[in-house]
C-alpha positions in Angstrom: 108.5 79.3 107.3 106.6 76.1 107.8 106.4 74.7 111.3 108.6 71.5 110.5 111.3 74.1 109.4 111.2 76.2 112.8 111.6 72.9 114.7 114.3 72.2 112.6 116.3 75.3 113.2 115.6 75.7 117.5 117.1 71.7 117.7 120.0 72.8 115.5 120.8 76.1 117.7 120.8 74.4 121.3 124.4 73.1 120.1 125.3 76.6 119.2 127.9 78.1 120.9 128.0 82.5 121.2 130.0 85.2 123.0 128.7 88.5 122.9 130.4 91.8 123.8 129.3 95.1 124.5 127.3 97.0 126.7 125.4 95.2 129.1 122.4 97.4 130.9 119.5 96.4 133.7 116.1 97.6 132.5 113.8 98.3 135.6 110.3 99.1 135.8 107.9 101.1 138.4 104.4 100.9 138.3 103.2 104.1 140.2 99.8 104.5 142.1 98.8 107.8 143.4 96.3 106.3 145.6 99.7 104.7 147.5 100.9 108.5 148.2 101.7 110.2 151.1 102.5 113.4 152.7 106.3 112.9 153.4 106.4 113.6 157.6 110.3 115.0 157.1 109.9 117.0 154.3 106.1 117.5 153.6 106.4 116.7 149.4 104.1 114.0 148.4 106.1 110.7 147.8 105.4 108.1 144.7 103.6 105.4 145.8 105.0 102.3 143.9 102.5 99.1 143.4 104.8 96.8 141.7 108.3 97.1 140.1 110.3 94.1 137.9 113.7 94.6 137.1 114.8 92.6 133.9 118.4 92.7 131.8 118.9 95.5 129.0 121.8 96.0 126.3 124.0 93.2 125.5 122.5 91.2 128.4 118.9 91.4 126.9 120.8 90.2 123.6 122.4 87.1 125.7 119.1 86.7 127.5 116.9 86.2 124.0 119.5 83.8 122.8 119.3 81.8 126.1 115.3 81.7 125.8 115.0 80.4 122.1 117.6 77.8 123.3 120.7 78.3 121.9 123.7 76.0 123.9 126.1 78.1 125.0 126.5 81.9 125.7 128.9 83.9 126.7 129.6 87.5 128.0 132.2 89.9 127.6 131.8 93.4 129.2 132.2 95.1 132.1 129.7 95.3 135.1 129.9 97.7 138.0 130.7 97.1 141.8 127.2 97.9 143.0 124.3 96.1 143.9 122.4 96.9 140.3 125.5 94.9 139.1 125.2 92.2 141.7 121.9 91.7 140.3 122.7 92.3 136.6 124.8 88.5 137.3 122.6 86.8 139.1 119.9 87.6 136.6 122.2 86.2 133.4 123.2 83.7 135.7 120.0 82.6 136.8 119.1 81.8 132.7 122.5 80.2 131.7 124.3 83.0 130.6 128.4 83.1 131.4 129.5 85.6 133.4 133.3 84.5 133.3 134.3 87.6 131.2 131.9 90.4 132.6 134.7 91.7 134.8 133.5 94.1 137.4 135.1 97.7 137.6 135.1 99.4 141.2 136.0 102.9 140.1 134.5 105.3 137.6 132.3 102.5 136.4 128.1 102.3 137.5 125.9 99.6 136.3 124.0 101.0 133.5 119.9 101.0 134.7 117.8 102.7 132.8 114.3 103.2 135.3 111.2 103.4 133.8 108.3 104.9 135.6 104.4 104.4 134.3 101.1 105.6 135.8 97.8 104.5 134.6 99.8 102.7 131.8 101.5 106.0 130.9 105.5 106.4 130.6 107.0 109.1 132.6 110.6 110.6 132.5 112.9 107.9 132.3 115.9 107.8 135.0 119.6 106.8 133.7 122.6 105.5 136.0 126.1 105.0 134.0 125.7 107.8 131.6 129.3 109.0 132.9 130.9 106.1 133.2 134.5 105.8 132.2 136.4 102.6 131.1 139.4 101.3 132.6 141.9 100.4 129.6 143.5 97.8 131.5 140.0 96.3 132.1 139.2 97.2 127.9 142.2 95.2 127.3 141.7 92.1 129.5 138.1 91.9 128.0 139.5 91.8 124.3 142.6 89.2 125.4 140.3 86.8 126.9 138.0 87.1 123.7 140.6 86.7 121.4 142.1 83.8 123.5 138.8 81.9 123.3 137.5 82.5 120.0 138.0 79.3 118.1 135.5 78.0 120.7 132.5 80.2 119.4 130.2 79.7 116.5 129.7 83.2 116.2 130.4 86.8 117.7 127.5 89.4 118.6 129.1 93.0 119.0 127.2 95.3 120.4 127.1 99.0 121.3 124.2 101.2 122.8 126.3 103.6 124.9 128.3 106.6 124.2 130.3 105.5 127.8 130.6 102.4 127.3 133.1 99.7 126.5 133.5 101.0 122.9 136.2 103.4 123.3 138.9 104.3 120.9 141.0 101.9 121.6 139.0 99.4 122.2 137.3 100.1 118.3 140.8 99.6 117.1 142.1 96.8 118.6 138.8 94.9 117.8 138.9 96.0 114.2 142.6 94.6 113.9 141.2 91.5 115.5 138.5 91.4 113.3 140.5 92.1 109.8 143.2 89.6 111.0 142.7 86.5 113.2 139.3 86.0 113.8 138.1 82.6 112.9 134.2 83.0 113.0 131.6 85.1 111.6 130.9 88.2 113.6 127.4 90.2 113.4 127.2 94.1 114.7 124.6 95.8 116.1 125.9 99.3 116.7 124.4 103.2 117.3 127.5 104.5 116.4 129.9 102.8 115.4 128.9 100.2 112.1 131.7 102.1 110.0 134.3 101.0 111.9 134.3 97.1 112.6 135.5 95.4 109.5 134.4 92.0 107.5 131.5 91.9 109.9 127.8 91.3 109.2 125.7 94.3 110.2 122.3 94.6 111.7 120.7 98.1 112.0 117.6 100.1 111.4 116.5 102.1 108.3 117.5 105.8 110.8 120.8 104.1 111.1 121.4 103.3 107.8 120.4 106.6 106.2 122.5 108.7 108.2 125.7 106.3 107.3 124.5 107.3 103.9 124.9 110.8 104.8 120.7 110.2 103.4 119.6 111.0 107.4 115.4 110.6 108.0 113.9 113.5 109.4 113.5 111.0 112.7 113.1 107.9 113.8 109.5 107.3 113.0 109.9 108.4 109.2 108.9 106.0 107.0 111.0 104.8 103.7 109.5 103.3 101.0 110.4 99.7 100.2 112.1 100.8 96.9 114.3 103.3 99.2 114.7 100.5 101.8 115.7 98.4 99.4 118.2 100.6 97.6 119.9 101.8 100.8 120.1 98.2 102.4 122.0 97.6 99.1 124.0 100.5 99.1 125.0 99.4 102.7 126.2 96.2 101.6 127.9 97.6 98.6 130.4 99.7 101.1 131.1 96.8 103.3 130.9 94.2 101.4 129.3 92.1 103.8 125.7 91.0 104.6 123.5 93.7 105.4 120.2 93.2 107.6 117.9 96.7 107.4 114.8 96.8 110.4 112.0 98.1 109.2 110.0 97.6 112.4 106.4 97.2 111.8 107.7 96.5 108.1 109.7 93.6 108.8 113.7 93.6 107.7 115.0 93.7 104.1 118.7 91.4 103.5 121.5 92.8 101.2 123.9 90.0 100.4 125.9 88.7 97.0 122.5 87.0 96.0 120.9 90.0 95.4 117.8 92.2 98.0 115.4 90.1 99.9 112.6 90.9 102.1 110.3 89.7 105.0 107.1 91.4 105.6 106.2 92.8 109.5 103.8 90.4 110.9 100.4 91.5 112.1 99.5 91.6 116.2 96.1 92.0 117.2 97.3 93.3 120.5 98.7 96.3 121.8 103.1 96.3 121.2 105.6 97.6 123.2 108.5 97.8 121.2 111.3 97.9 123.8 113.7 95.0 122.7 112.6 94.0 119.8 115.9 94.5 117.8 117.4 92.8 120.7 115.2 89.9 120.0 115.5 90.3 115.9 119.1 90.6 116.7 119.4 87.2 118.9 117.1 85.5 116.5 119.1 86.5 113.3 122.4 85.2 114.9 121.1 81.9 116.5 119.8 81.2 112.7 123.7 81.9 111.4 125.4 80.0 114.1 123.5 76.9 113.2 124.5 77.0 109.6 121.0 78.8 108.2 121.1 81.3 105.1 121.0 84.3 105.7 116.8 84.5 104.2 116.3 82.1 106.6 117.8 83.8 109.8 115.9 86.9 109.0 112.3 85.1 109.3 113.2 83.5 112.6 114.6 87.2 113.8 111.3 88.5 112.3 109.1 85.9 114.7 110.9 86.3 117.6 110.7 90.0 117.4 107.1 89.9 116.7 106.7 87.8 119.8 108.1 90.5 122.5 106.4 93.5 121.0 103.4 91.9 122.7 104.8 91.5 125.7 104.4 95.1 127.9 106.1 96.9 130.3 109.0 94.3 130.0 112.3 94.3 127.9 110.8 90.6 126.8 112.3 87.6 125.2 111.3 84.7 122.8 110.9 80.8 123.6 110.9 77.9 121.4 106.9 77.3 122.0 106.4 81.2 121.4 108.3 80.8 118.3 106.4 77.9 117.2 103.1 79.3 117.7 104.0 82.7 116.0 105.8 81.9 113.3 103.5 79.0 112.2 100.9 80.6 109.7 101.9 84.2 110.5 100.3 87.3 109.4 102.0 89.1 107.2 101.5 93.2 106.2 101.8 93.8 103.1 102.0 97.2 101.3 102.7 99.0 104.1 103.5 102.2 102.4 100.3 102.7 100.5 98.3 102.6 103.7 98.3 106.1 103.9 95.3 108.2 102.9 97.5 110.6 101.1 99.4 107.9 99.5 99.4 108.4 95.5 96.3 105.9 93.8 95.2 104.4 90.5 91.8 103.8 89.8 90.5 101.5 87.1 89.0 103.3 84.4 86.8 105.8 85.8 85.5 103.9 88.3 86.1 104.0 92.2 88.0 100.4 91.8 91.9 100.8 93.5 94.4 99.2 91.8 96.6 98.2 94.8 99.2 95.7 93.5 98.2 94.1 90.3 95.4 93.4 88.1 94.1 89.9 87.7 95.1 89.2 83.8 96.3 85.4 82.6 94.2 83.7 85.8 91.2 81.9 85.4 89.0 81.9 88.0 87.3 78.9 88.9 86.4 79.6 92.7 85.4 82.7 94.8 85.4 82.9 98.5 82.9 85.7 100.4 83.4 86.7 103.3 79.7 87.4 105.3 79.2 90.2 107.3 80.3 93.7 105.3 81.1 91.7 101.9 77.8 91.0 101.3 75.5 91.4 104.8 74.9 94.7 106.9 72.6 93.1 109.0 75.5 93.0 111.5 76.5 96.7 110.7 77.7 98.4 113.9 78.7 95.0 115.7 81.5 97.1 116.9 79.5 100.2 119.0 78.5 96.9 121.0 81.1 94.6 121.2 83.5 98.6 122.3 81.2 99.3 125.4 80.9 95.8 126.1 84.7 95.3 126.7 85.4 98.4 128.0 82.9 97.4 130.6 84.4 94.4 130.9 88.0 95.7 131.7 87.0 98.6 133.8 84.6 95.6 136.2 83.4 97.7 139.1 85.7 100.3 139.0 83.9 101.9 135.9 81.8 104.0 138.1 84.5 105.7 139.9 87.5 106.1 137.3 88.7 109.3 136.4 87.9 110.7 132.9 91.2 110.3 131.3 92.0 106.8 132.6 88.1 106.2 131.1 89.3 107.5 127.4 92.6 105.7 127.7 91.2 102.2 128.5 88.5 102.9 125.3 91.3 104.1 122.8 92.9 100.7 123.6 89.4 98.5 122.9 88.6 101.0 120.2 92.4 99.9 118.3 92.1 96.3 119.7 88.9 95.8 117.9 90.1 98.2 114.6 93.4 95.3 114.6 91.1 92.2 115.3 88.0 92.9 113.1 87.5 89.6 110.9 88.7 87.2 113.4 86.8 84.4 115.0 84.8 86.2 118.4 86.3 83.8 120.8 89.5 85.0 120.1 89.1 89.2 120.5 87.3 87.6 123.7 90.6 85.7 124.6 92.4 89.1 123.5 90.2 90.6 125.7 91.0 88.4 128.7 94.8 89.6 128.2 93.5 93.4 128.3 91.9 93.0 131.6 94.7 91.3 133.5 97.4 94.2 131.7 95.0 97.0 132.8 94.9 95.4 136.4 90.8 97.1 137.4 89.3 93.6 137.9 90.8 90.9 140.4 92.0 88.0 138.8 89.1 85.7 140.9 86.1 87.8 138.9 87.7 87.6 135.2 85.3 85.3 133.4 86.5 83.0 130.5 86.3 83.7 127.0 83.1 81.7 126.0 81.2 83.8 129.1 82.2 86.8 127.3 81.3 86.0 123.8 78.4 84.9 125.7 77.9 88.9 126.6 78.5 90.4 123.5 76.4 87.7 121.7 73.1 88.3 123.5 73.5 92.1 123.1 74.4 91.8 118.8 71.8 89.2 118.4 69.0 91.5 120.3 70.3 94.4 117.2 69.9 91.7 114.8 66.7 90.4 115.7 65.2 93.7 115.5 66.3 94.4 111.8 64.8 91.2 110.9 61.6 91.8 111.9 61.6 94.7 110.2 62.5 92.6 106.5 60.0 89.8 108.2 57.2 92.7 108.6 57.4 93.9 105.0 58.3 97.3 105.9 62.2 96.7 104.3 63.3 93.9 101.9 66.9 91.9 102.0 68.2 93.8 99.7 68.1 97.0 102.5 70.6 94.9 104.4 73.2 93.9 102.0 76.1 95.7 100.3 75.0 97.3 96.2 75.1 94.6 93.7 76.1 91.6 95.6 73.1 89.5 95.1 73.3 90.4 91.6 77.0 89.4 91.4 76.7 86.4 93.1 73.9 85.3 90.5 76.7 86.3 87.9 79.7 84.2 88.9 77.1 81.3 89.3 76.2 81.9 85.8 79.8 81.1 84.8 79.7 78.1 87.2 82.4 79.5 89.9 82.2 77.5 92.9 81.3 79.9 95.5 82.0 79.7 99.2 80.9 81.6 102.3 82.8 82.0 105.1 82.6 83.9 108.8 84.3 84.3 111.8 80.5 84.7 113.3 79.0 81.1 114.7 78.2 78.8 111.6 74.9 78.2 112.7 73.8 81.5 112.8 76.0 82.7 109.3 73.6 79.6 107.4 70.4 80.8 109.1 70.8 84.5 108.1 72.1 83.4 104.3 69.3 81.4 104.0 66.3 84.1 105.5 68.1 86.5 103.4 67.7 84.8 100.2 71.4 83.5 98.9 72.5 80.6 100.9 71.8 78.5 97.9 74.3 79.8 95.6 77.5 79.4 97.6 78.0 75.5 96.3 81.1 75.6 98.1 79.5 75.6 101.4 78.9 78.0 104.0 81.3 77.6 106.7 81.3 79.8 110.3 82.7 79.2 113.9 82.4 76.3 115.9 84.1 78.3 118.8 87.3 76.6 118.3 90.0 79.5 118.9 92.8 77.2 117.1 90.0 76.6 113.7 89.5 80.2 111.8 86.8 79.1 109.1 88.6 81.9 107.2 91.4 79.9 107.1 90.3 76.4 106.9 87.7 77.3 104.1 91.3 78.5 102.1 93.2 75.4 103.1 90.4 73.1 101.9 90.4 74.6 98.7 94.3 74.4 98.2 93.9 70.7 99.4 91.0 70.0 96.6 92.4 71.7 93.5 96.5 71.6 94.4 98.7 74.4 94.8 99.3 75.0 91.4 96.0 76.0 90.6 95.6 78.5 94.1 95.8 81.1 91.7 92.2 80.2 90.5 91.0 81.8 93.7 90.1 85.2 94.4 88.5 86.3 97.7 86.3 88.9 98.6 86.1 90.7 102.3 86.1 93.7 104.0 88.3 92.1 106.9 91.7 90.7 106.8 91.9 87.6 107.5 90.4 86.0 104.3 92.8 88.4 102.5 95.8 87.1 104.2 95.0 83.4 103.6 94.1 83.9 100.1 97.6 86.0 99.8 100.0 83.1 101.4 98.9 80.9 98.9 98.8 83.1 95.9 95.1 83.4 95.3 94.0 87.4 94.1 92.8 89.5 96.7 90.0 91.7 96.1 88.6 94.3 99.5 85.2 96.1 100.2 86.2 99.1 101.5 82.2 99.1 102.0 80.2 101.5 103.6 77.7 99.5 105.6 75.3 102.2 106.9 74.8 103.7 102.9 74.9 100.1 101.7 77.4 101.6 99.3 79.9 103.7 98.5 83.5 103.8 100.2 84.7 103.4 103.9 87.9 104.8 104.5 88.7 103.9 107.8 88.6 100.1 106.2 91.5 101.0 103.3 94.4 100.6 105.9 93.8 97.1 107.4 93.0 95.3 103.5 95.8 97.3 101.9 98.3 95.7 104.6 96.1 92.3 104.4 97.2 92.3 100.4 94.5 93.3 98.7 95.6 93.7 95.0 92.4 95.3 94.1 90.0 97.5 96.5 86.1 98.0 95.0 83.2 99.9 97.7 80.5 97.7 96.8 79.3 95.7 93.6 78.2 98.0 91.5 80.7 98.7 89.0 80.2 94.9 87.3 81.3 95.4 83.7 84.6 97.0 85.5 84.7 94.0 87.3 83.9 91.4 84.7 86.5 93.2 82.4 89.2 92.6 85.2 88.4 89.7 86.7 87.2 87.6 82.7 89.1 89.5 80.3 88.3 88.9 77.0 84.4 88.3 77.6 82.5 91.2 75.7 79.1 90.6 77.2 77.9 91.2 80.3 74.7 89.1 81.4 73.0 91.7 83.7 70.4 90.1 86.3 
């Protein structure tokens, strides 16, 4: 969506108006530190030492809570809350952010607040602690809940129904008399969210996961993390909607949410984050985001994006059930990230090659385009002089987050807080430096080692890493300066050679880096190829909100039009050119490049430019004619050079 569009739709849902029923839950969070323990005098066990804890609401109340962040006017709750002091604080919490409590009718009997505890040490998740798991409705407190919704319906632009809890306010009768309600008199539009009970609430729009909606199908996964492909997404999101008869929304987490309605299967891709997720309320916030969209009068297309963005906003927000604001929104879903082709990331996903060459036909080949401008990436498209940025840049954070603690931390704490930089950097590679250093910022203050007074800012860190990469470089080019290698040891097969080719054929060629401009033109130019890339060469100028990547992509659109973006194809071995060539319909082509050989084929890149959208995947630039047959068809003769 564009960012005009967002705006539009968070003004339109502050004068929405939503009740929501269903079980209502605290989440609460411990933060354990064994250095806090102590011998117990009255019993001699050691106790848990507890450095921090946050309590924050779960269920039906995390459901109200995301609707009250993004904005939306007025929301309502119906459910039942217990007579303790976990419920005492459940309503001042959804009190405290707007949310009416009118209808959340406290039961003293039989009834505990449901809090599910949540203990983690070092950043790990222990055993999780459940109160209400026996809890036992009052019918007469069921069937005041349901009067006072009925009775106050035609006030509401829309009904959120939701069940988590096998004892909770869904009981038998309560199913029925809802489903009456819902087949008979009910004036608005009502969405569920259910674990158990989709099947059973009539001329309702449903919301649930792809686990869900295979076992309905009597189709179950073999668990929750199994992956469908998009075609079987796609065909049980529409044999869901073919049973009900209503819209269908199917959560694909990481791979975004496919809609089943009378127009036919549409889809939203999962959004990249550079960051380490938490996924802990995200359907609560795809849920909210879907439903604010549909009580403000959106399609149904359009209310999955915004439950898309807002969910990709809380997985980055840890050890929290979190929530989504209008600016968070904004910022997310402006220019976001998409993944594309998730299910052929795997390694032992099924392939076509072109020809008999190593080139991967990922999405589609290149025929009917003509090609009038080529973007190159720098470092790993066509450089290696860089090659092994990332043994520095790991060390360097890991440094960074452990401060002066990294002397005296226990092994597996060490290996935990380097599998995190190791995945942050994997996620990030491509971007602009001064934003993994701002990402970086984020990792020390979540990992808690250095006091918030000794953090340094983003441009002291780049500083850091800089002056360590530069001192790697330097040496490499005094080895090309000395005679003992040439230019062509530090750059990827064939791409000098190919770069003299598309010149030949007068494609305007650009060069662009997430690396500082002035020091991408200075190593184009020692190397020996500045002077072909007519376009420009275009690098950092250490503004985090100004990718190059992006801006040399938007400058081209904004020269030739929109209609001719799929003149454009794009070579890189990172992911963000590939994205911004993909929004706007250019032709993706990755270097899965192995930059120690200076050629052949590096695995561990295939997964992040398959999910960027490459449509093609080559390991260097040596198959040409391959090339020159897929990228010109129709041009028998190949100039070699």
């Amino acid at each position: 969506m564009e960012k005009s569009q967002i705006q539009t739709i968070l003004e339109k849902i502050r004068k929405a108006k939503i009740a929501v029923i269903g079980d209502f839950c605290l989440d609460a969070y411990y933060f354990l530190d064994p250095e806090l323990s102590e011998l117990s005098v009255e019993t001699g066990l050691k106790t848990q030492g507890v450095s921090d804890f946050r309590i924050g609401l779960g269920g039906a109340a995390n459901v109200a809570h995301n609707l009250k962040a993004m904005g939306v006017g007025r929301v309502d709750a119906f459910g039942i809350s217990g007579k303790d002091m976990y419920g005492r604080e459940m309503i001042r919490l959804m009190k405290a952010c707007g949310i009416g409590t009118g209808n959340l009718l406290v039961q003293d009997e039989q009834w505990k607040t449901n809090v599910y505890s949540k203990f983690y040490e070092n950043h790990r998740e222990a055993p999780r602690m459940d109160i209400g798991n026996n809890n036992i409705p009052r019918e007469s407190v069921v069937s005041e809940i349901l009067q006072n919704l009925v009775s106050s319906i035609d006030s509401y632009n829309l009904l959120i129904i939701n069940q988590q809890l096998g004892n909770g306010l869904h009981t038998g009768s309560f199913r029925r008399s809802l489903a009456d309600f819902l087949g008979g008199k009910c004036t608005i539009p009502a969405i569920v969210d259910s674990r158990d009970f989709n099947d059973f609430y009539p001329q309702t729009i449903r919301k649930l996961n792809e686990y869900e909606g295979a076992a309905i199908l009597k189709k179950p996964l073999r668990d929750t993390n199994a992956i469908m492909s998009d075609d079987q997404a796609g065909e049980t999101a529409s044999a869901l909607f073919k049973r009900w008869g209503k819209t269908v929304f199917l959560t694909r987490g990481s791979r975004g949410c496919i809609l089943a309605d009378k127009s036919g299967i549409k889809s939203v891709p999962g959004i990249h984050t550079p960051v380490k997720i938490d996924t802990v309320g995200a359907g609560d916030s795809m849920l909210a985001g879907i439903a604010a969209a549909l009580s403000s009068g959106c399609q149904a297309s359009i209310a999955m994006e915004l439950g898309n963005i807002a969910a990709t906003v809380t997985v980055q927000k840890l050890f929290q059930t979190g929530t989504a604001g209008p600016e968070e929104i904004l910022k997310q879903g402006n220019n976001p990230d998409y993944l594309y082709n998730t299910e052929k990331t795997s390694l032992s996903a099924e392939r076509d090659y072109y020809k008999n060459s190593e080139i991967e036909i990922i999405e589609k080949k290149p025929y009917s385009r003509d090609f009038k401008y080529a973007l190159f990436d720098h470092d790993g498209t066509i450089s290696t002089l860089r090659e092994g940025w990332e043994k520095i840049m790991e060390p360097m954070m890991v440094e960074s987050i452990l401060g002066d603690k990294r002397t005296g931390i226990d092994e597996r704490s060490f290996e935990q807080v380097s599998k995190q930089v190791s995945e942050y950097i994997e996620k990030t590679t491509g971007i602009q430096t001064i934003n993994q250093m701002m990402g970086l910022i984020k990792i020390i203050r979540d990992n808690g080692y250095v006091p918030e007074d000794e953090i340094l800012t983003a441009v002291e860190y780049k500083s850091i890493f800089n002056t360590r990469l530069l001192n790697m470089v330097r040496k490499r080019v005094k080895r090309i300066e000395s005679g003992n290698l040439s230019p062509e040891d530090y750059t990827v097969k064939g791409s000098i050679s190919f770069l003299k080719y598309l010149r030949g054929k007068e494609i305007t060629l650009f060069l662009a880096s997430g690396t500082d401009e002035e020091d991408v033109k200075k190593e184009a130019s020692f190397m020996g190829y500045a002077s072909f890339f007519n376009g420009g060469i275009f690098g950092s100028l250490g503004n985090p909100d100004e990718d190059p990547k992006r801006m040399v992509v938007k400058k081209i659109i904004n020269d030739i039009g929109r209609d001719a973006a799929a003149g454009i194809v794009t070579f890189g071995d990172g992911p963000v050119e590939l994205r911004e060539t993909k929004k706007r319909g250019g032709y993706c082509i990755g270097l899965v490049s192995d930059e120690v050989k200076r050629h052949g084929i590096n695995q561990a890149k295939r997964k992040r430019l398959v999910s960027a959208g490459a449509d093609i995947l080559i390991p260097d630039f040596s198959y040409t004619e391959e090339l020159e047959e897929l990228l010109f068809p129709g041009v028998r003769e190949i100039t070699h050079v």
